[in-house]
C-alpha positions, 0 to 999 in steps of 0.5 A, a space after each residue: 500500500 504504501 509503496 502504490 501510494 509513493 508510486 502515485 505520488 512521484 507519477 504524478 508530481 509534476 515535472 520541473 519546467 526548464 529553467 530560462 536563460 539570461 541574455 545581456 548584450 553589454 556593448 548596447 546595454 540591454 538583456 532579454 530572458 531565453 526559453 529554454 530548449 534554445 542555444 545560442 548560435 554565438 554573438 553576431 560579429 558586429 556585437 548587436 545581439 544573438 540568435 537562438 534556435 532549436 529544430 522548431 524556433 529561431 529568436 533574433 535578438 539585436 539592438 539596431 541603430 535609429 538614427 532617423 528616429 525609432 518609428 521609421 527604423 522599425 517601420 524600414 524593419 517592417 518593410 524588409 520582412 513584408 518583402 521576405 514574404 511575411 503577411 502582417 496580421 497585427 502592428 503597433 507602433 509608438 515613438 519608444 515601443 513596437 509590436 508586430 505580428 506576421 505570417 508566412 505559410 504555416 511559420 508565425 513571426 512575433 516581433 517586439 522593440 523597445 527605445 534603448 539609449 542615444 539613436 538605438 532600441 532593442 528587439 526581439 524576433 521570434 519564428 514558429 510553427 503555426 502549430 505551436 501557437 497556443 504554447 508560445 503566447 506565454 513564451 512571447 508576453 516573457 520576452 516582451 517583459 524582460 527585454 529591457 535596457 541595462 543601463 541608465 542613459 
């Protein structure tokens, strides 16, 4: 008796979530949390960010000059993955923050940036599976949480 009742408890005790990551880019001053299950492909030469993927996801993460202001940046940005056939489904765009959401096929694309210091700001790109939607809107509201700049301007 006691040992089924052990059993059940250790069958039904649930399993740890693997731990996130941490991401800080130290030349643009700015980190960002990392689901797990990515791995880092190496910091991109230039040191603006990094990306991180597994077999189902890619996130993009770099920090990009905005010398002509954070809106026409991002919306140049917008523009370039419109012409790499992704199909906008929702923007938002505000002088310090943006918010874009896109499709191609059956892979979904979440976009998200922020106002860094002097002409800069930060953003995340995340590509999945259609399939994984449902999952991934937690994954998303965390990224867009955490990205954040590291130092005071």
């Amino acid at each position: 008796m006691k040992f089924a009742l052990l059993a059940l408890l250790v069958i039904t005790a649930p399993i740890p979530a693997a731990s996130w990551g941490r991401y800080e880019n130290q030349l643009y001053g700015y980190s960002i949390d990392v689901p797990p299950g990515l791995v880092g492909r190496g910091e991109a030469g230039n040191g603006d960010g990094q990306d991180f993927t597994s077999p189902t996801v890619t996130l993009m993460v770099r920090a990009l000059p905005t010398p002509e202001g954070f809106e026409a940046a991002l919306r140049d940005w917008r523009n370039w993955e419109a012409g790499q056939g992704w199909n906008m489904v929702y923007e938002m765009l505000t002088p310090t923050q943006a918010a874009l959401s896109a499709r191609r096929a059956d892979w979904l694309m979440e976009l998200r940036a922020v106002t860094i210091c002097g002409e800069a700001a930060v953003m995340f790109q995340l590509e999945y599976g259609v399939a994984d939607a449902g999952r991934m809107n937690d994954t998303v509201g965390r990224l867009a949480s955490s990205l954040k700049a590291t130092r005071k301007c």
